[in-house]
C-alpha positions in Angstrom: 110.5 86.2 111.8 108.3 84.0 109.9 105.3 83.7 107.1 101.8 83.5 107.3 99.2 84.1 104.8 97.4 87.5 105.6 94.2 89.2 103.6 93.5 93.2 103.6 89.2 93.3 102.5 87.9 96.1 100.8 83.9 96.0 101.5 80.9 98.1 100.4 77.5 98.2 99.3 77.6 101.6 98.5 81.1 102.1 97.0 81.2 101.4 93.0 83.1 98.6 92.4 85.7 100.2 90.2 86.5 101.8 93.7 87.0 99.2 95.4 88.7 97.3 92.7 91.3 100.9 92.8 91.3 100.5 96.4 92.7 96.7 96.6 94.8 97.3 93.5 96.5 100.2 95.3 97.1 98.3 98.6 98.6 95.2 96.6 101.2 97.8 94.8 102.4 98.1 98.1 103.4 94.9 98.5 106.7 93.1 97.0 105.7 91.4 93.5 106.9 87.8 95.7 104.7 88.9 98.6 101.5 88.9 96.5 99.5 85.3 96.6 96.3 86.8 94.8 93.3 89.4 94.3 89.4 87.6 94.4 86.4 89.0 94.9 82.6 88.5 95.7 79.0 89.8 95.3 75.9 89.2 97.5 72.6 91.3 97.6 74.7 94.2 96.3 77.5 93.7 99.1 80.4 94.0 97.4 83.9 92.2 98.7 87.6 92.2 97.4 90.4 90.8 98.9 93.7 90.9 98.8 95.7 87.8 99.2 99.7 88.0 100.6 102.3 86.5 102.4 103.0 88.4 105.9 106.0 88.8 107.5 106.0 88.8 111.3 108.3 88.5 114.5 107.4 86.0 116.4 105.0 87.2 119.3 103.6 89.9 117.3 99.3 90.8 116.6 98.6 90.3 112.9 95.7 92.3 114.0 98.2 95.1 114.5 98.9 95.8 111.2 95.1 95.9 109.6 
């Protein structure tokens, strides 16, 4: 098993952004308080993006695409 830093993006120009902001905040309560690097976020012509920033724990071999 080791770490890598992972990202779950919550996206949308027609979503509020309190929604979104719910969204990411309910996916990073998920995670284990030490597992959690960050929360950011960014606007552009109304396209809204937050991300959540965490450390990933994975078996060697397996598709971090797997788990989005």
């Amino acid at each position: 098993m080791f770490d890598e830093v992972d990202f779950r993006m919550f996206r949308g120009t027609i979503k509020p952004w309190e929604e979104l902001f719910r969204e990411a905040a309910e996916f990073a309560s998920t995670l284990r308080p030490e597992e959690l690097i960050g929360i950011s976020h960014s606007e552009d012509s109304n396209d809204g993006v937050v991300a959540v920033w965490y450390w990933a724990h994975r078996d060697e071999g397996q598709d971090p695409e797997r788990d989005r």
